[in-house]
Residue, then its C-alpha position, 0 to 999 in steps of 0.5 A: x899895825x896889828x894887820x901887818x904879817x908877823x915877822x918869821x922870828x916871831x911866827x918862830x917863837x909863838x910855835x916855840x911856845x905852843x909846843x912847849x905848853x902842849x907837851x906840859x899839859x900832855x904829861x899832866x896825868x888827869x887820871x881822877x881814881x884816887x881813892x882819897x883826895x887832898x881834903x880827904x887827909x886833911x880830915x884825917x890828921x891828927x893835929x899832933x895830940x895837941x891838947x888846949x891848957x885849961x888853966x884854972x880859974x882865977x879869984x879876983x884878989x890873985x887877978x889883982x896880985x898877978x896884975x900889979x907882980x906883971x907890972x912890977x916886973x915891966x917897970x924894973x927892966x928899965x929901957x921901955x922905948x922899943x916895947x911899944x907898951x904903955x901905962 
């Protein structure tokens, strides 16, 4: 089957196709003498100034304390179904 001479529509369209992609590819610009590239930027941002919070150090009585007020305040909410939390 794959022997039998292809149909004039479809010599058509195969043309149309090959002459399509070569007149993208023609205007696709190779020209390499940029001074920078893509990494090149990347390495230069600034990271928007984002400074990483360094909280101070807890005791282990405040962990303890700030344990039990989370939980507290978990319990007093009320409908806990969705939260997909467990005790």
């Amino acid at each position: 089957m794959s022997d039998a001479k292809k149909e004039p529509d479809e010599f058509d369209e195969e043309e149309l196709i090959r002459s399509e992609f070569d007149s993208i590819v023609s205007s696709l610009s190779l020209d390499e003498s940029s001074p920078t590239t893509y990494l090149d930027e990347l390495d230069r941002f600034d990271h928007d100034g984002f400074v990483q919070p360094n909280p101070p150090r807890q005791t282990l009585k405040g962990f303890i304390h700030s344990a039990k007020s989370a939980i507290n305040r978990w319990l007093k909410r009320g409908y806990h179904e969705d939260d997909r939390a467990a005790l």
